[in-house]
Every structure is written in C-alpha cells, then in structure tokens.
N, C-alpha and C positions, 0 to 999 in steps of 0.2 A: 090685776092683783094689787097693784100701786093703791087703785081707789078703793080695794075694800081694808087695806091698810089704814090710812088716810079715815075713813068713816070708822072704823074701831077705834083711833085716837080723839075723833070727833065727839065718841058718848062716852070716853073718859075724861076729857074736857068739862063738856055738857052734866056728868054725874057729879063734878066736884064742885061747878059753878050754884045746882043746885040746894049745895050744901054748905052755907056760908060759914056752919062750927067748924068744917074739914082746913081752915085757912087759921083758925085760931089754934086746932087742937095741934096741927104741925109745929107751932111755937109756944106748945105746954111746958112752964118752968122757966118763962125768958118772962121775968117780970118785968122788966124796964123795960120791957118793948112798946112802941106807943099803939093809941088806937089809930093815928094816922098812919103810923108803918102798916098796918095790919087794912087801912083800907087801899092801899097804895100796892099794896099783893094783889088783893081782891081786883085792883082796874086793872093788872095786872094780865092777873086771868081772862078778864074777859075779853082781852082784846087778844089774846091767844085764840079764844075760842072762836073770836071774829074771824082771823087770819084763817083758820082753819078750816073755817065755812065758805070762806072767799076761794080757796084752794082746791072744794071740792067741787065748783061750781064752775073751774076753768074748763074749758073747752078748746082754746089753743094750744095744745102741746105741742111742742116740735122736739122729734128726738135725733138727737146727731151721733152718729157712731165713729167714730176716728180710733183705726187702727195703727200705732206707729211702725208695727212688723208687718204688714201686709197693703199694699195701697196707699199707704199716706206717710212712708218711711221720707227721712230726713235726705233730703237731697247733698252733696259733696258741697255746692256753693251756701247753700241756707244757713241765714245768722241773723235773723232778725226775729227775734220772741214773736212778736203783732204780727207779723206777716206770717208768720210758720203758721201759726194758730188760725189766724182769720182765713189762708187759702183753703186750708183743710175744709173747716167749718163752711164756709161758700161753697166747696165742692160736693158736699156732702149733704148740705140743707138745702141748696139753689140748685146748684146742677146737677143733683142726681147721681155724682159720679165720685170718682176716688182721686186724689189729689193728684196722682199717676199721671190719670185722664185730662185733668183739667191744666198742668204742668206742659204738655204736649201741646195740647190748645194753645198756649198765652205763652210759646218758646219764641214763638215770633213779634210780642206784642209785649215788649218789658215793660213802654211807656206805660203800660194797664195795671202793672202788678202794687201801686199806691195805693189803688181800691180797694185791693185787698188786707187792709188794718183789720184788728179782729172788730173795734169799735163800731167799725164801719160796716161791717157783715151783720152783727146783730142790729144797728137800724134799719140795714135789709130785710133781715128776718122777723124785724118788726112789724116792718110800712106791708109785708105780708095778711099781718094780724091786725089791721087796726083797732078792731073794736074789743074789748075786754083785755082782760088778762092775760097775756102772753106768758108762758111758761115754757122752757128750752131745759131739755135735760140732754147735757155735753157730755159722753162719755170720750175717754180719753184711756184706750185700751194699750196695755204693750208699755206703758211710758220709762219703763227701765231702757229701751231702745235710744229715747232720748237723754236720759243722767248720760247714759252709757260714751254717748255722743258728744256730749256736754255738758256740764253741771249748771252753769252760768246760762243753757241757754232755758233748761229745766225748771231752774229758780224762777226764772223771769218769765218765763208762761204762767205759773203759777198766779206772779205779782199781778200780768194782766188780768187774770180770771178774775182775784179777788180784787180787783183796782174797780173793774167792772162792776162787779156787785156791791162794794160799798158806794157808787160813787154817780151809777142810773139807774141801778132797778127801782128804787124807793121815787124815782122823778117821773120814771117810763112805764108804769105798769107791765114793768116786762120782769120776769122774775128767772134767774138762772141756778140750775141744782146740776154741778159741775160731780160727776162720779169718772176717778184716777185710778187707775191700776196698772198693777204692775207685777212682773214674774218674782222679785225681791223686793219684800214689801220694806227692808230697813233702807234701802234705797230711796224711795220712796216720801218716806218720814224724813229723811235730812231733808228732801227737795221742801218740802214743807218749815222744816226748821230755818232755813236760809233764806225763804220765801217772809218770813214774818208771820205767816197765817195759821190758824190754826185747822186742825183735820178730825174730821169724826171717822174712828175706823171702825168699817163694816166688816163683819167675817161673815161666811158665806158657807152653809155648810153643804156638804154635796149633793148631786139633784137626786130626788127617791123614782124608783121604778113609775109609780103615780105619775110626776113631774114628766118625766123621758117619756110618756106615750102621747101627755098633754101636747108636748112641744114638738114632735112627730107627727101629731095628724094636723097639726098649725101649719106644717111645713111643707108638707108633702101633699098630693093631690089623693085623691081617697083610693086608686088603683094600687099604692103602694102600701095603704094599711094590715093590708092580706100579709103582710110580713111581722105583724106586730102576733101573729097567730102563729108564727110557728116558734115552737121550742130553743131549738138553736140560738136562733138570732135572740130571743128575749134574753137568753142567758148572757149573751151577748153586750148586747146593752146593758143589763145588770153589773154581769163584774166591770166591764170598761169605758163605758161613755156617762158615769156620775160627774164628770166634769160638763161644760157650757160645750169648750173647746174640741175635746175628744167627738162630742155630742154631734159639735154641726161639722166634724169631717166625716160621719159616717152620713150625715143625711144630705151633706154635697155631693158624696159618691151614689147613694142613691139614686137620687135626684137625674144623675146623667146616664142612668139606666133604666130599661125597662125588662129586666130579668124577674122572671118565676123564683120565689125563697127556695132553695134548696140549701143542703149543707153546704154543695163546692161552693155557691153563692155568698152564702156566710163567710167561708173562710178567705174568699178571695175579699170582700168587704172590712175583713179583720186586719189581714195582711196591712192594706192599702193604710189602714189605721196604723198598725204597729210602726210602717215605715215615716210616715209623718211625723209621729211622736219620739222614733229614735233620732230622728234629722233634728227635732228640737232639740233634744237631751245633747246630741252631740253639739251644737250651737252652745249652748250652755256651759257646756266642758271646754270648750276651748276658750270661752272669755275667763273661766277662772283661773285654766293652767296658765293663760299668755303673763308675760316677764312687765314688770312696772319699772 
C-alpha cells in the first residue's frame, strides 16, 4: 500500500515538473518576486522529485513494531530515554523477540546493557543493509503508557528519534519514518511540544469490510477463510473489529483454534473480544478517576 502511495505522489511530482508555468502561475500577482526566486522553487522541485524516486527504489525496509502496553512495557528500574528505546528496538529488529524476552536474557549480563544505546542499534541495523538505502519505519504503539509513566522520560525519546534523524540519516543513507501513537492523542502533542519537534498528525479512518477480509486472508492460513463465508461472523466483523486493535484479537483467537464457523463459535469468538476491550476500558477508567 505504502508504495503505491509513494508512486501516486511520484506523477504528481513528475506532472508539475513537467510544467514549468505551474511554479510561476502559483505566484501570479507577487510582482516583486524575482526570476531567481522562481528558479530556486523550480531546483527545488526537482530534487523533491529526486528524493522520491530514490524512496521508491528502496529495497531495505526494516519495520519495528514496539508495543509499550504489551511486550515492551516500561520496566519499575528503567530511566534511561537511549536505552529504553534502543532495547526495544534490538529486540524487536535483531532478536526477533519482545523486550519481555530479551529483559530475561541480559537479567544476568548488566555489563551488556551499554550496547544497547538506541544510536548504537540502528548501526546494527544498518551494518545489516549495507548496500543502498536503508529505510526503518519505528512504530512506537501505546506511548501514552510511557507520558503516563513519565513525561521527562517521553520528551527525551522523542529528542532521541529526532536527534537521530537530523544528525545521521543525511551522512548514513539510512533514513528513519518514526510513527507514535497513542490511546490520547493531546497527550501525545505535549510529548512533542516539550520535545522541540515538530509532528505531522495522521488520522486514520476506520478499516472498511474490503480492508478486514484483505488483512484476514494475510493472517490466517487459507483453512480458516471458510469463516469469512459465513453470515454471522461477517456481520461480526463488520459492526466490531473496524479498528486494527479489535481486528487482530479476533484473528489471535482464531488462529489458536481449529473450530467449524458456527454461530456458538461466533459468539464465543465475540465474547472473548468484548472481554478484552472491557479490561481496556476499565484500565482506562481508573487512570482518569485516580486522585493527583
């Protein structure tokens, strides 16, 4: 999806480069503009359009998923921004595993946990790539778990991300597209405001019937498609799993089963959903009622 994103921005690029009036007619009525301003757009452009052809042309992507509510939750000792960040990130791009896991490992080996600077994980994940473009898309799921935890320790991941990207990508051909989220998005925006950085915010509209059967036969082994056939459950899926979240606890609970679609099957499938989603709601509730 990303690349045929990416390639639709690519020939509206390419459509305006072709048209060198489209750079003057945008500044119709700025008389005092110079023709040097107006060729200074134009190189402007084209090295947009360069980047962009450079971007479709990667091949290295490494994608990191970091959950802070599930797997990669902030440990009672943890207070180092670069280590919080770079553990995760090694467990998650190097070892295959969840910070949990990889926490468990290295209880016994503190002398090691220096290795893990986040600076120090992405030359890993480079000396991986070496040849071309490297491109890393860091998502960083949950992160109100972390404000929540600590504001100061929130700010300062941040600073590393962006410290990181103003300060190697442009030296390392390594390029980083850091995506942040969070259950309260004005949370969020402060962690940003305090960080110095600025944020492009994405909204996300909910996934359509289409979407949910795409990402069901991706997931699932083709024995379980026979459920995407029956009535119940589409409806199913329809009214309650338009979220990501909702989405992948019904096809974790599948997944651990090899049951015939029937309705009691549905509803036991529904259930197991509802109780997930009231244990978060209640989780929820009790951060806002607790005493400051």
């Amino acid at each position: 999806m990303t690349r045929y994103i990416i390639h639709f921005a690519l020939q509206l690029v390419a459509a305006d480069l072709e048209k060198p009036e489209y750079v003057k007619k945008s500044f119709r009525g700025a008389k005092s503009l110079s023709m040097k301003t107006l060729k200074y757009v134009h190189k402007k452009k084209k090295k947009l359009y360069q980047f962009v052809t450079n971007w479709v042309q990667i091949t290295n992507l490494v994608s990191v998923y970091i959950d802070f509510s599930n797997g990669d939750s902030l440990g009672p000792t943890e207070t180092s921004p670069t280590h919080i960040l770079g553990q995760r990130v090694a467990a998650r791009a190097i070892f295959q595993c969840t910070n949990t896991e990889l926490s468990a490992t290295l209880h016994k080996h503190q002398d090691l946990l220096h290795i893990f600077e986040f600076s120090t994980v992405m030359e890993a994940i480079r000396s991986k790539h070496p040849v071309g473009v490297c491109a890393i898309l860091l998502i960083l799921d949950e992160f109100n778990y972390v404000i929540d935890r600590a504001q100061k320790i929130a700010d300062s991941i941040i600073q590393n991300i962006g410290g990181f990207m103003t300060a190697s990508c442009n030296q390392k051909n390594t390029i980083l597209f850091p995506v942040i989220a969070g259950t309260v998005e004005g949370q969020v925006s402060k962690s940003f405001v305090s960080s110095g950085y600025r944020k492009l915010h994405v909204s996300l509209p909910p996934l359509s019937y289409e979407s949910i059967e795409v990402i069901f036969k991706a997931c699932l082994p083709v024995s379980h498609h026979k459920w995407l056939d029956f009535m119940p459950f589409q409806r199913t899926l329809l009214l309650m799993c338009s979220t990501p979240r909702a989405l992948h606890i019904v096809l974790t609970s599948l997944a651990a089963t090899h049951d015939e679609p029937s309705l009691q099957n549905v509803q036991v499938v529904a259930h197991s959903l509802q109780q997930v989603l009231m244990a978060k709601v209640s989780q929820v509730s009790i951060k806002f009622c607790r005493p400051y």
